[in-house]
Steps between C-alpha positions, in 0.01 A plus 500: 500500500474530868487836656775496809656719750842494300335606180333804698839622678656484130261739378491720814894526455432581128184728491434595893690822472632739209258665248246409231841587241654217647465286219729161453332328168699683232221551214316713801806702624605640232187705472500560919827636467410819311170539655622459909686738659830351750223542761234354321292799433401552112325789347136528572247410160297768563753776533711693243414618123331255354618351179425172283572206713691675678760536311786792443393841399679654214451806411536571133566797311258543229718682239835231568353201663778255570353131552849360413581318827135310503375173400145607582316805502180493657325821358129617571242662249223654644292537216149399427407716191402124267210359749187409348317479836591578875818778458735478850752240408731870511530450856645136438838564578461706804306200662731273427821693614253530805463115606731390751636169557578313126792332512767491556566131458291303251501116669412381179712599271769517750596835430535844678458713193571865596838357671579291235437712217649872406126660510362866604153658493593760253211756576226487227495606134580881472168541327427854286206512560166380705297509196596366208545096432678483204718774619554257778565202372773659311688605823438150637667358171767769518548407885529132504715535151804632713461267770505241244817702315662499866480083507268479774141349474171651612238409725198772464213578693198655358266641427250346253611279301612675169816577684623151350548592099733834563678239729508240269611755217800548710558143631427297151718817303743232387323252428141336609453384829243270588266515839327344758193693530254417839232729490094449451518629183694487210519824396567498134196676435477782170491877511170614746344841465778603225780372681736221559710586750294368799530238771284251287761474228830487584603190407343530160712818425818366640435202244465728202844689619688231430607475899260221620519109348167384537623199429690480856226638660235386736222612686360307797192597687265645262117529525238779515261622220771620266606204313338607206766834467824228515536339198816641408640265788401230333561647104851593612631144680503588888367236715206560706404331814133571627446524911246254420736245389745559789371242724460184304838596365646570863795735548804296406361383192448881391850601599686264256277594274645915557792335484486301160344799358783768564775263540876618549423852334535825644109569710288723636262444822160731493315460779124654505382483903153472327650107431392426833156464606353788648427363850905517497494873328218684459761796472496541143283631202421212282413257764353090335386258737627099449868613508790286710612558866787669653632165606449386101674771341767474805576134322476590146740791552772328703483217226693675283794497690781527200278711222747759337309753590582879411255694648150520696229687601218455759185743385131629560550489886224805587472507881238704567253235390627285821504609833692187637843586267497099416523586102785761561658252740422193224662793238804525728514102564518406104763808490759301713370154346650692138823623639557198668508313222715745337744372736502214247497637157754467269456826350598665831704318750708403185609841466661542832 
């Protein structure tokens, strides 16, 4: 195609004046259109309170919460009372209400998620107290129970990673869910130092609950020098996919795998930021060497486009152990990757 003086006077009569809002492909305007002012100005990233991806604050009463008009609550848990190693990932949801610029439009999935969906930052779990984890997990289970009671589906931000059996106490009440679970390890590790409630074992305890099909669940990404504490993975059906194997097996192959495994049911999406390698985000306290990319996970995430899911979680992001912010800004990226595709779950646009 030739490059002429017509073709340039078309586009200086289309683009040479007006705004960046002036938008004319359809799929992009209706996102400019609620970001641009008239005059083209729109709100600056870096201003404001910040909140998850930016999007609406609600403020909720902790005595009569009232989630009723919400398809998604996006709820933070700053507690780290279950690590086993570095403690910090408490300050996980501050940094991620703190990065700027996610979203809003996802060019993949084709979405605009906090316009498209009925979705608040709720605040974070009214916790009773600083000190106590079981104590904790039972207002996490109480928390995420209404929100469930209310019809709307939540999206949590730890914290370590025990966070994810009170919310799958709440979420699989009903009946079992099963999960997609991308993390370095797969935590379904037995009781240490006289406990069980810790962020090695979550997934083992949600199993024995009666909330958690291990049948529909699989974990992708696993490695490090704890194999030898996961045998109930294997013992109870879930379907485990080493980082090691992720290569040969490349990224599409391993997403219709997740997909055979949970099928059409109702699922849950755990995501560990220890999954990633830590040259992507050394921010956390269980950090393995030999995990994926950002740019893998990016894939194997936006493959499952159409999962019913029901509720997520992105965990373990502890920024003081990276100066740079790229693990709480990798924390924040899989955050809208999740409630993007919750634009297309049946479990939750089919209720509106």
């Amino acid at each position: 195609m030739d490059w002429t003086d017509e073709k340039l006077a078309a586009l200086r009569a289309r683009y040479g004046a007006g705004h960046g809002g002036d938008i004319f492909d359809e799929r992009f305007r209706r996102v400019a259109d609620r970001i641009f002012s008239a005059s083209g100005t729109r709100l600056a990233p870096y201003a404001g309170l910040p909140t998850f991806l930016d999007a609406p604050y609600r403020q909720v009463d902790p005595q009569n919460p009232d989630f009723t008009d919400l398809q998604v609550a996006i709820v933070g848990m700053p507690m780290d009372l279950g690590v086993t190693n570095r403690p910090g990932s408490r300050f996980g949801p501050r940094a991620v209400r703190a990065i700027e610029r996610i979203g809003p439009y996802n060019h993949v999935l084709d979405c605009a998620p906090v316009y498209e969906l009925a979705v608040a930052d709720i605040g974070d779990v009214p916790f009773r107290s600083r000190y106590r984890l079981e104590q904790s997990h039972e207002d996490i289970e109480a928390w995420i129970g209404r929100i469930v009671a209310a019809g709307a589906a939540p999206l949590s931000v730890g914290g370590d990673h025990s966070i994810s059996h009170p919310i799958l106490k709440a979420v699989g009440r009903d009946r079992p869910v099963g999960m997609i679970h991308i993390d370095a390890h797969c935590d379904t590790s037995g009781a240490f130092d006289g406990t069980k409630f810790h962020h090695g074992g979550p997934f083992r305890n949600a199993v024995l609950d009666g909330v958690l099909d291990p049948t529909r669940t699989i974990q992708i990404g696993i490695r490090g020098s704890a194999e030898y504490l996961w045998e109930f993975s294997y013992e109870a059906g879930m379907t485990v996919i080493h980082a090691e194997e992720m290569p040969a097996m490349g990224i599409p192959a391993i997403i219709e795998k997740a997909r055979q495994v949970v099928g059409d049911g109702p699922t849950y999406l755990s995501f560990d930021i220890d999954s990633l390698d830590p040259a992507f985000a050394p921010g956390t306290g269980t950090p393995e060497i030999g995990g994926p990319s950002t740019r893998e996970v990016l894939e194997l995430v936006r493959g499952l486009k159409g999962v019913n899911l029901v509720g997520g979680d992105v965990v373990e992001v502890a920024p003081q152990y990276d100066a740079t912010t790229n693990t709480a800004h990798a924390g924040a990226q899989m955050l809208f990757e999740i409630l993007s595709l919750m634009v297309f779950s049946p479990s939750i646009t089919g209720k509106r």
